[in-house]
Each structure stands twice: as C-alpha cells, then as structure tokens.
C-alpha positions as CSV (number, residue, x, y, z in Angstrom):
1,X,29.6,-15.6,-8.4
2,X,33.2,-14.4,-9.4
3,X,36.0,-14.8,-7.2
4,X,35.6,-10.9,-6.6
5,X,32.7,-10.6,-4.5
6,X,30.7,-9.2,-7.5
7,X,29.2,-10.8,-10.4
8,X,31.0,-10.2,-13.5
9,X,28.5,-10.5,-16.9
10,X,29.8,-9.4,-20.5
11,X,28.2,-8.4,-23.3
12,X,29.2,-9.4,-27.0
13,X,27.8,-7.0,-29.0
14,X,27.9,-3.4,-30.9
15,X,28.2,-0.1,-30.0
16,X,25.3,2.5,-30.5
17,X,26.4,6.0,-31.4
18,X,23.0,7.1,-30.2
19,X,23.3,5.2,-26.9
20,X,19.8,3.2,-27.0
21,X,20.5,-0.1,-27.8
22,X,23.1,-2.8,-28.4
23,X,26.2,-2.6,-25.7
24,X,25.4,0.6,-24.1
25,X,22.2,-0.4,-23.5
26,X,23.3,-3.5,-21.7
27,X,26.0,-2.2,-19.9
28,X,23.7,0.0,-18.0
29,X,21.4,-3.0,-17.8
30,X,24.5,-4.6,-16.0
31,X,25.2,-1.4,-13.6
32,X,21.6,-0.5,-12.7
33,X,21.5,-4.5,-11.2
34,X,24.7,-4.3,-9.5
35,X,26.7,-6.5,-11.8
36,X,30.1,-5.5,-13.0
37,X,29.7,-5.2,-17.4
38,X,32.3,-5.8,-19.5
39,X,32.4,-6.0,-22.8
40,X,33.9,-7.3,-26.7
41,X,32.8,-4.8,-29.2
42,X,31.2,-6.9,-32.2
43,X,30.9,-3.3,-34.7
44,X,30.4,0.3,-34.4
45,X,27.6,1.9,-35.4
46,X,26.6,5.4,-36.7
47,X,23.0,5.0,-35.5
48,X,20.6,7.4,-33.9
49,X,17.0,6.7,-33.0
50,X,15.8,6.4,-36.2
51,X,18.3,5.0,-38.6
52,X,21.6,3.7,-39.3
53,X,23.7,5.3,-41.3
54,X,27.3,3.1,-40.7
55,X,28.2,-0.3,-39.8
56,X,32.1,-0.4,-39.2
57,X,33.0,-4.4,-38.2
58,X,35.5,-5.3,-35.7
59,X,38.0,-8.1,-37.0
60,X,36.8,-11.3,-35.5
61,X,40.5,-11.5,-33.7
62,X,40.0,-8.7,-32.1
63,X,36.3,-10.1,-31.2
64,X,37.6,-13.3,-29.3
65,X,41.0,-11.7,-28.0
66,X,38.2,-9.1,-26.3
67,X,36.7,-12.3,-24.4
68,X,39.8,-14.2,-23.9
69,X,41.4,-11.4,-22.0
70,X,38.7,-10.5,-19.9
71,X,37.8,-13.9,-18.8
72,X,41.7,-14.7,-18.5
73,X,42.0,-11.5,-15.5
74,X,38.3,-11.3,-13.9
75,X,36.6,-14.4,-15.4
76,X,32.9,-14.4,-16.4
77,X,30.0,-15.7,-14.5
78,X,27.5,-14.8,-17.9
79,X,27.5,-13.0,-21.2
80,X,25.4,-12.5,-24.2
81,X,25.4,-11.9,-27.5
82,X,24.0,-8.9,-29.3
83,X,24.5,-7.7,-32.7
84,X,27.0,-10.0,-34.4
85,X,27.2,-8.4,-38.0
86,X,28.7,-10.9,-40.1
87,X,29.4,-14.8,-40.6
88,X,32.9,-14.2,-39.4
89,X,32.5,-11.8,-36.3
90,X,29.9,-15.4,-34.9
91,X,32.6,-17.9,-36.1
92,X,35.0,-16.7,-33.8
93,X,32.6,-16.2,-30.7
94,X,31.0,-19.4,-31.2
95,X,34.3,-20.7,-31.4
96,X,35.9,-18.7,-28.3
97,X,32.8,-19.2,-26.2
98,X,33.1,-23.0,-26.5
99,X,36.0,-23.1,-24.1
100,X,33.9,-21.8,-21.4
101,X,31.5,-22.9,-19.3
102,X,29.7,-19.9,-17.9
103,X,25.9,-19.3,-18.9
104,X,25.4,-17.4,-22.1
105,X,22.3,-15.7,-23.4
106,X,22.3,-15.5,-27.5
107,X,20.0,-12.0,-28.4
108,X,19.4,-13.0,-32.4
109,X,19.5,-9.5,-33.1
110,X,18.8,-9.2,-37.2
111,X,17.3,-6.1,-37.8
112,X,17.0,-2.8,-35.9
113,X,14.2,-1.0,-34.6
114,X,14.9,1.3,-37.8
115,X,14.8,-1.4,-40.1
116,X,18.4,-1.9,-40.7
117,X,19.6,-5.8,-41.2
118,X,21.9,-6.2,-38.7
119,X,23.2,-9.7,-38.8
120,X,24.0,-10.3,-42.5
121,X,21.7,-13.3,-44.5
122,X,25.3,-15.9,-44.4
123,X,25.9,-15.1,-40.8
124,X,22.4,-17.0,-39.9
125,X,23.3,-20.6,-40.8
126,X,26.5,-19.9,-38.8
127,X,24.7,-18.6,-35.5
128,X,22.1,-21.4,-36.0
129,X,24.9,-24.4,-36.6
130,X,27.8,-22.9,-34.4
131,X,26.3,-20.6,-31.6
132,X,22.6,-21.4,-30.9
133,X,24.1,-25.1,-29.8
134,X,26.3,-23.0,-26.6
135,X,23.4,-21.1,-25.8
136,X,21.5,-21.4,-22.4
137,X,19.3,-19.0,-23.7
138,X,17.6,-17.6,-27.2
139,X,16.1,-14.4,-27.0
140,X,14.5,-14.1,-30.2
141,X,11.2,-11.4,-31.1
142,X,8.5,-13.1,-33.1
143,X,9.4,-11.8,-36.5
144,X,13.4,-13.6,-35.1
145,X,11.5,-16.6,-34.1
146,X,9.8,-16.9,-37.4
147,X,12.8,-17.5,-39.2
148,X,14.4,-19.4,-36.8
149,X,11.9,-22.3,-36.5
150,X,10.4,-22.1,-39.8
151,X,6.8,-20.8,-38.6
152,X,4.2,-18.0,-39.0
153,X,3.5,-16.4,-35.2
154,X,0.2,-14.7,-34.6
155,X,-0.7,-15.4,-31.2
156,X,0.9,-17.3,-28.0
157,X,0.0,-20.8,-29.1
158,X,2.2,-20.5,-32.4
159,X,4.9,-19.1,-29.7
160,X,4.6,-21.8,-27.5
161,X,5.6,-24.0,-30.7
162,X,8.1,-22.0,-31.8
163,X,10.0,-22.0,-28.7
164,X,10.0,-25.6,-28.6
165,X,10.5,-25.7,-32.2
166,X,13.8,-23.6,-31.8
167,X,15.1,-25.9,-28.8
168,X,14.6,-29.0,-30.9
169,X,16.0,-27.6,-34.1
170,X,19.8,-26.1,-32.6
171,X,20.4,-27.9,-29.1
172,X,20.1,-24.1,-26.9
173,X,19.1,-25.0,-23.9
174,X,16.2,-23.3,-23.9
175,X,14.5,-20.5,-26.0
176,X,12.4,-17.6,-25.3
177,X,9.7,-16.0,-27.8
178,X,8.9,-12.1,-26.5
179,X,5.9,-10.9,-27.1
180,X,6.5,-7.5,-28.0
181,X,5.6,-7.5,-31.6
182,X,2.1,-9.7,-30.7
183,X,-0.9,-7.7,-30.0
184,X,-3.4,-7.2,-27.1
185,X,-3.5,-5.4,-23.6
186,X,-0.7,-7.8,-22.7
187,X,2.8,-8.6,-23.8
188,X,3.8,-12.3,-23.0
189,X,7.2,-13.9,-23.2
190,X,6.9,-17.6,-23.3
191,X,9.7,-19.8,-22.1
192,X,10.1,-23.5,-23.1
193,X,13.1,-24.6,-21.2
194,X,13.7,-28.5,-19.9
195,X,10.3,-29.9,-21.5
196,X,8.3,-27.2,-19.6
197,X,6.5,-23.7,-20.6
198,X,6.6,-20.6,-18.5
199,X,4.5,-17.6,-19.3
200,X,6.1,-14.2,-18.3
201,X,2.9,-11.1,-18.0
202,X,3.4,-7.5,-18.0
203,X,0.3,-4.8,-19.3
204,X,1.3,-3.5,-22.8
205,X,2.8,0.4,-22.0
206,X,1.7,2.3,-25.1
207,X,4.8,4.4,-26.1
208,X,6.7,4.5,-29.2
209,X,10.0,4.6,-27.3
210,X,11.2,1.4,-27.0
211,X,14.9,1.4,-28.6
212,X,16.7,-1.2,-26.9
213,X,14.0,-3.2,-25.9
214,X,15.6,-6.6,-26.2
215,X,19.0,-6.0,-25.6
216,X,18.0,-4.1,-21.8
217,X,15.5,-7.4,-21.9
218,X,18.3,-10.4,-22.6
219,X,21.3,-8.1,-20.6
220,X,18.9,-8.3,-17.2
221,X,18.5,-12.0,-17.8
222,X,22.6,-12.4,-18.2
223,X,22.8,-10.9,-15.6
224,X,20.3,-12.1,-12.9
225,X,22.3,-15.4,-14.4
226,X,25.2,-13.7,-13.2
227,X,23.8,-13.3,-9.6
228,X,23.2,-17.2,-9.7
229,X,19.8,-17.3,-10.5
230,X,18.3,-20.3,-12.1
231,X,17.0,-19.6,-15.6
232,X,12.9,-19.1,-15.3
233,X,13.5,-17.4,-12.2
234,X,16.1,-14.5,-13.8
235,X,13.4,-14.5,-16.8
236,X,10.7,-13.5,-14.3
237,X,13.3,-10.6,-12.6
238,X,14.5,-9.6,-15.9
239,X,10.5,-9.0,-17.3
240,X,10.1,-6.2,-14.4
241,X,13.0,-5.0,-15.2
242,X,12.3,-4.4,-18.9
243,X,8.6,-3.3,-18.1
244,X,10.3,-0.4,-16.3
245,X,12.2,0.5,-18.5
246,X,9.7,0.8,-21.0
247,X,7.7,2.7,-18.4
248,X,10.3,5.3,-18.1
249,X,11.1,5.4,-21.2
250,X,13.0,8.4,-22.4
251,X,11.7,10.9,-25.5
252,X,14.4,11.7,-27.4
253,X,15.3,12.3,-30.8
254,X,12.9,12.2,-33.5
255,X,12.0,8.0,-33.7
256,X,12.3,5.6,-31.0
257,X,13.4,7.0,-27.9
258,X,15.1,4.4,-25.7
259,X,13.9,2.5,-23.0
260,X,15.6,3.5,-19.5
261,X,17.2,0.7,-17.5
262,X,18.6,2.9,-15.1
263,X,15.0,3.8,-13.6
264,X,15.4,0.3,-12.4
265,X,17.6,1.8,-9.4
266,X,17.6,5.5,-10.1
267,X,13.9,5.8,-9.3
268,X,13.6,4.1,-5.6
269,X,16.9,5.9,-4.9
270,X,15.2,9.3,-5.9
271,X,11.8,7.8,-3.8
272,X,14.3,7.4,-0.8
273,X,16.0,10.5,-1.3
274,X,12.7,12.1,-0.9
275,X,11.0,10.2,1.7
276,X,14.3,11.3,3.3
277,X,13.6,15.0,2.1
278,X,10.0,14.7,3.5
279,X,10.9,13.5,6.8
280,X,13.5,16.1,7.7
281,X,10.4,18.7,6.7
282,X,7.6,17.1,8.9
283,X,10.4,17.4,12.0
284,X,10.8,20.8,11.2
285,X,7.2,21.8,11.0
286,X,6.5,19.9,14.2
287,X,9.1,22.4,15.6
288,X,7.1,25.1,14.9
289,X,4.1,23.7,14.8
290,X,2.6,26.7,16.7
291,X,2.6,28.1,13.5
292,X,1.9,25.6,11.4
293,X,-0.9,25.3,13.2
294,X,-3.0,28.3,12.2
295,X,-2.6,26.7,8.2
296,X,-4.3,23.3,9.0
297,X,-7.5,23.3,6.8
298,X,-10.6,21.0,7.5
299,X,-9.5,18.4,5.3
300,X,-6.1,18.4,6.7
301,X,-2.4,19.0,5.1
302,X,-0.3,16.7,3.5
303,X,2.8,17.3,2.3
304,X,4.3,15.8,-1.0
305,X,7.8,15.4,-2.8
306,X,8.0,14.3,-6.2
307,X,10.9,12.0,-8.0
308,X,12.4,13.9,-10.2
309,X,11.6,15.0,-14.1
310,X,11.0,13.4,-16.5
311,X,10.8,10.3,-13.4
312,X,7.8,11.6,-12.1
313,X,4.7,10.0,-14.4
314,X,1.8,9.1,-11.8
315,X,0.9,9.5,-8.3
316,X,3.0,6.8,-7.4
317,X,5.8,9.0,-7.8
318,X,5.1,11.2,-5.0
319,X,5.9,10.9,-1.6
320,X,3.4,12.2,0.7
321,X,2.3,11.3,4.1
322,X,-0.5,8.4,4.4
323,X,-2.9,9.8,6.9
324,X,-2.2,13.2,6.5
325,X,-1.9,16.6,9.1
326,X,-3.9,17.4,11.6
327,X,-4.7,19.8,14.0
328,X,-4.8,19.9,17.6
329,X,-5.3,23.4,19.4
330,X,-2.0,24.8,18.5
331,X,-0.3,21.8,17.8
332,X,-0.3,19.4,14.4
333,X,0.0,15.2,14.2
334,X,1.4,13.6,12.0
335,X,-0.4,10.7,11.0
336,X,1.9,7.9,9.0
337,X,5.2,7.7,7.9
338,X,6.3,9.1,4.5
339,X,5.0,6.6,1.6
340,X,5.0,6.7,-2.2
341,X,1.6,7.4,-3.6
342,X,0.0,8.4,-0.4
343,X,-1.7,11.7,-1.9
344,X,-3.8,11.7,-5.1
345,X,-4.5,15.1,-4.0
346,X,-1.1,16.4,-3.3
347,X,0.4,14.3,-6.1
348,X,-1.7,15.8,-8.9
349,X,-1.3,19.5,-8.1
350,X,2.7,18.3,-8.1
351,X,2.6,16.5,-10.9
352,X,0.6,19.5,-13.0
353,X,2.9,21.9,-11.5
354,X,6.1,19.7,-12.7
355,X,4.7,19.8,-16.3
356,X,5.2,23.0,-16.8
357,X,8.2,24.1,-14.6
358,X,9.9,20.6,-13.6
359,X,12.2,22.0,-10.7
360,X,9.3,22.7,-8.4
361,X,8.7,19.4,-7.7
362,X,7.1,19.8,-3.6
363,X,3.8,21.4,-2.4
364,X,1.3,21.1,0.5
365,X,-2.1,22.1,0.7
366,X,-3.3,24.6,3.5
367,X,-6.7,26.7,4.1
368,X,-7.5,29.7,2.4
369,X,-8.7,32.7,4.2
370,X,-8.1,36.5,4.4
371,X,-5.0,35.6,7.3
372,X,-3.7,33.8,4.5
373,X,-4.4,36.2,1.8
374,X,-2.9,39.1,3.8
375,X,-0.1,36.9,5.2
376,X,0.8,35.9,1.4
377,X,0.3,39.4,0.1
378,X,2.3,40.6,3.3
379,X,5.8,38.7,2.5
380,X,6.0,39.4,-1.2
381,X,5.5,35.7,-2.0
382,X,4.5,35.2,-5.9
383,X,0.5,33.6,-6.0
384,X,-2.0,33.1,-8.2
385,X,-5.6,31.4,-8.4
386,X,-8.1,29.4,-10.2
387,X,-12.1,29.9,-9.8
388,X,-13.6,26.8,-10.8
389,X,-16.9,28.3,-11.7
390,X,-14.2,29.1,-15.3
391,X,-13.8,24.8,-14.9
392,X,-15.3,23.3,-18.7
393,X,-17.6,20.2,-18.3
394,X,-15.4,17.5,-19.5
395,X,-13.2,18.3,-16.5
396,X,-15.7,18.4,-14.0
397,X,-16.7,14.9,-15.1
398,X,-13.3,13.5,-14.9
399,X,-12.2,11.9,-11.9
400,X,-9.5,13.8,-10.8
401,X,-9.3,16.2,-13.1
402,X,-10.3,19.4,-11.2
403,X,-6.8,19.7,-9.8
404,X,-4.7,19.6,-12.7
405,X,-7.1,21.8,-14.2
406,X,-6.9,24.9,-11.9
407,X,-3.0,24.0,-11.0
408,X,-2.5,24.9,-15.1
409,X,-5.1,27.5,-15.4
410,X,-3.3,29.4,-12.6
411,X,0.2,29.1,-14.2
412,X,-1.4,30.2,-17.1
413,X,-2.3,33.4,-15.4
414,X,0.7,34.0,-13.4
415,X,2.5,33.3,-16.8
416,X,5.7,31.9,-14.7
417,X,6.1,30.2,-11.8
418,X,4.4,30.9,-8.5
419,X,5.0,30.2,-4.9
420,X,1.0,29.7,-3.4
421,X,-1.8,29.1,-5.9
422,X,-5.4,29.9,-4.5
423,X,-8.4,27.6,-5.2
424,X,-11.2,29.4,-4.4
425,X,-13.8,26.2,-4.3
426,X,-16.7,25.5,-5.4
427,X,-20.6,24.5,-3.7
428,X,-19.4,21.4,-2.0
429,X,-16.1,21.8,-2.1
430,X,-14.0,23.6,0.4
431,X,-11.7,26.7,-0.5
432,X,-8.3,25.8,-0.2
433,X,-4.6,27.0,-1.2
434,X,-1.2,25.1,-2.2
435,X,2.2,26.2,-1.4
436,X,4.7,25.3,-3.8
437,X,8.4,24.9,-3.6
438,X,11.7,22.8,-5.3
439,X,11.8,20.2,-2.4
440,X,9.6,19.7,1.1
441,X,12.5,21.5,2.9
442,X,11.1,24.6,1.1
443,X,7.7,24.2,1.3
444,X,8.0,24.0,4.7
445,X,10.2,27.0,5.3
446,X,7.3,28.7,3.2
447,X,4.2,27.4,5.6
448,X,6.0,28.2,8.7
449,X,6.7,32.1,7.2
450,X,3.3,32.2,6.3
451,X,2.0,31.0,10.0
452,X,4.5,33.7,11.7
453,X,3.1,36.3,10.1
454,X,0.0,34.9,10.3
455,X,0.1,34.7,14.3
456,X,1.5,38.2,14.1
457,X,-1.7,39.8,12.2
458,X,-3.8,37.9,14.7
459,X,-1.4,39.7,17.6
460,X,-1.8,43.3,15.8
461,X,-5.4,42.7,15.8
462,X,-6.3,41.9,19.3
C-alpha cells in the first residue's frame, strides 16, 4: 500500500464524453472501492452511448510524462491500461511502465460497445510484443481473445485454451477470458494464471445497458491489486463488483446505458441510511404507541423504507422489520431489528408505489375499518382504493402479484399521489390499508395522527 495510508491505482486510458466507459468509468471504479484514482489521459473522445463520433489522441509524451509525474509525487501501487488508440500512444507506455514494478492490468480494449475500432490494426503487434510482456494481467472479451491467441471461442473449454494460449504466446503473467459475449444463464470469466485455472460465476443480468463493462471490470481488479490482494483473489472481488454494477445499471441515452460502479458503495450506504431512518420511526411509534395501537391489524404492521430511485429494483431493497408489529392491549412490540428484504409484502406495495412517483419511497400496512375511514376522511389526508373483485386472472395467478396490482390500480384512480390507499380484500384475504409517505419518519407521523384521532372518535362516542 502507498506510503500514504491509501492505496493509490491509475488508469491509462481515454476519456468518455458520455461518461460510461474508459477513464471515467474507472475512476469511479477506483473511488466506490476506497482507492485513490489517478490518471494519464491516452485520447478524448466524442462518444455517447451509442457511437463515436471523435477520437482526438494525446501525444505519447504527454502519455508517459502523465505517469512519470504521478508516480514521481504519490507513487503507484497498480494501474491499467484502457483504450490505447495508436501504435505510438503503447510504445511509450510500454516503455514508461517498464521502469516500474507495481502490478499492472492491460484491458485490450479494440472496439467499442458501438462498434468503433479503438486501438488501431498497427498498434496490436506493439501491445502484443511491447506491453502484454509487463502485464500481470490481460483482460481480454472473447471476440479480444480470439485475436490474441489465434482461436475461434464458443464455449468455456475454447476459453480455458485461450487463456493459456495468450500466457504462452506474450509472457503476461496471466490472462483472463470474460464471458460476457458467451451465452447461457451464466457468464464465466476464466483465469489461467501460474499453470492453474480459476472459474469466476455470476447469473447472466439481462439488460442492454452494459457500457463500460470491462473497463469497471479490469479497474476493480487494479484496484483490489492496489489494496494488496493476490491476483485470483482481487478477480473473485472484482466479479461482484462488476455483477453489481450491471445490476444497477443505469438507462440512459438511447443505446447502451452504462453499468453503475458506484452502487457498489452507494447502495448499502442508502440501506444504512434507511435502517437508520426506520429505527428512529419504530422509537417514535413505541412513544406513542397508545395510538399506534388502535392501527395494528391481524396480520400485524411492518414498516418499510426503500433505497432510493432508480436503486430500488427488488424486495431486497427495502428495509423493513423481520418479525413485524404486534399488538398488546394498548401497547405494540417490535419484533426484530431493521433488515433489508424483511417484507415482501411491504416491499412490493413500495416498490409499485416508487414506479410511479419515486420520492415516496416508505409505507406501513394497518387495518381497515370505518375508525380508519372516518379518521382518514377526518384529517384531510389524500386516499384512494383498490377492490380486487376488478383483479384480471393472470394476476390473481401470479405470486405476488395482487399487491402491485391494486397499489397501481389505486394511483390510477387517484390520478396523483396519495397518502393511504384502501384494499378492501377479498374471500380469504383480510381488508387492509397502507399509509404512504417520502421516508419512515413520515409514515409514522401519519399512523400516529391517524391513531389520535382515532382514540378521539372512540372518546366522542362513548
């Protein structure tokens, strides 16, 4: 690790006016896993996420005077190479980076996602000859490692042999085939590094938005490297990173929207932020849980908080409380800590809620009864309903679809956003109600008005 207490990694690569790919990508690679990014700017690119309309190269001085200086003040503990451009431009890297001893990872990047070559025909021979012999690592996709060892890929056996083939054929230290560009319900990286193979498993994520895909994939390597891992080890790391990414990846523009590294940290910060969020609601309705009390329907409450848009994709993404809330006389227990992905139930109104206005991202379920109705009705709060009687077929037969379903059908009605939605059951299933708010905070402000004035109706009435 550098002198400095934090690992410095740079990136040798080119600069993406759209921001998907090449060093922007990995310099966000670099900050979402705590690693200080620096970086020598190969070319500029007028590039968005579905063409290239401008390559402008860099002189190859200024190249190698951008990682002399760097290393010179802060040193280097491991870089990488991204788009080089031109014969030149990996000359005088190849040539600068021999002076050094820190790890490097060499991305072959040759064409982009848009189809645009991006490492000229004569600059090839020069990354093979001069480069690919300094590299702990090659990166290459299968179409890359095609013509780098010579051989036709189609499935992970012709992979295994190309990675050794590409090893044998430059001197790198060790070469990894990705698997992105293979087919099946898996994408497979294999590693053959000191005579061995590793094979690296993540489920294929169907998305079209993967610009940036190897550079956020070869940038977490360089810099779990960085971090002093040893190399199968920061392969492994840097596979979850990049299968998150892809996971939250980002639609934008019209073609390849780019893969996210930053949901690597953003997204258990925003988890935190709301288990946080969530806890400082449960104390409060425990503080006035005489009211809350009066809410508590026979299949409990449970509270949920959702990661923000577009972050919030599955159930996972909600914070809710395990066991749920109970009732006890006039008092309600809390049953479990605040956990991601505690309440399908919960999670799914949130979640259908979110897709259509993505601020309210908190609810809780309560009973439904005319207290509630008149209590509702009573403040001025903004409600709606769905009858599931109106519920088609197809999403009675889908597991889980009932919710998502009437949380959209009453939206639909209200024709904007609303504060309590009504479900008014069905044979078997209990009549019920959410209440709906931007965070748990509100939410629970919004229970605990509805149980005052629910306690004072029952006062009025007696």
């Amino acid at each position: 690790m550098s002198r400095w207490g934090i690992p410095v990694a740079m990136t040798i690569a080119g600069i993406d006016s759209g921001g998907g790919a090449g060093a922007n990508a990995d310099l966000k690679t670099f900050a979402a896993l705590g690693v200080h990014g620096t970086v020598a700017v190969t070319s500029v690119t007028a590039q968005n996420t579905y063409s290239v309309t401008g390559i402008y190269d860099m002189s190859p001085e200024a190249v190698a005077r951008q990682i002399e200086t760097v290393y010179e003040d802060m040193g280097i503990d491991a870089a990488k190479t991204g788009m080089l451009s031109n014969r030149d431009i990996v000359h005088a890297v190849a040539t600068e980076l021999k002076k050094y001893d820190f790890p490097l990872v060499v991305d072959p990047v040759m064409v982009a996602k848009s189809g645009a070559q991006l490492l000229r025909d004569d600059a090839i021979d020069v990354l093979v000859k001069e480069l690919l012999p300094r590299a702990t690592l090659v990166t290459p996709n299968s179409p890359e490692a095609e013509r780098l060892s010579g051989m036709t890929i189609r499935g992970l056996e012709d992979a295994r042999r190309a990675a050794k083939a590409i090893v044998d054929s430059t001197g790198a230290a060790a070469a990894l085939v990705k698997g992105g560009h293979l087919g099946g319900s898996e994408s497979v990286d294999v590693l053959y590094y000191n005579g061995s193979y590793w094979e690296f498993r993540a489920p294929r994520i169907n998305t079209e938005d993967t610009h940036g895909t190897g550079d956020v994939l070869s940038a977490a390597i360089t810099a779990f490297l960085a971090k002093g891992f040893q190399l199968p080890d920061a392969v492994r790391a840097a596979k979850d990173v990049i299968t998150e990414s892809i996971r939250y990846s980002l639609r934008l523009g019209k073609g390849h929207g780019p893969v996210n590294p930053s949901a690597w940290s953003y997204v258990p910060a925003m988890k935190y932020n709301a288990i946080q969020d969530l806890r400082a609601a449960i104390d409060m309705l425990k503080q006035q849980e005489y009211y809350v009390s009066v809410l508590v329907p026979e299949i409990s409450i449970n509270v949920g908080e959702a990661v923000e848009y577009p972050y919030a994709r599955g159930v996972d993404d909600v914070i809710a409380v395990p066991g749920r809330i109970t009732r006890y006389g006039d008092r309600i227990m809390v049953h479990g800590d605040p956990t991601p992905g505690a309440s399908s139930h919960v999670a799914r109104a949130i979640l259908a809620y979110m897709s259509k206005y993505p601020e309210y991202r908190a609810a809780a379920n309560i009973a439904l009864n005319d207290y509630i109705r008149k209590a509702v009705e009573s403040l001025g709060l903004r409600w709606s309903y769905y009858d599931r009687s109106e519920e088609p077929e197809n999403v009675k037969e889908m597991e889980g679809g009932s919710i998502p379903w009437g949380i959209r059908r009453a939206l639909e009605k209200a024709n904007g956003p609303v504060d309590v939605i009504y479900d008014t059951g069905d044979f078997g299933k209990e009549p019920g109600s959410f209440v709906f708010g931007r965070n748990a905070m509100e939410v629970a402000s919004r229970m605990i008005e509805i149980g005052r004035k629910i306690r004072e109706l029952m006062k009025q009435e007696k």
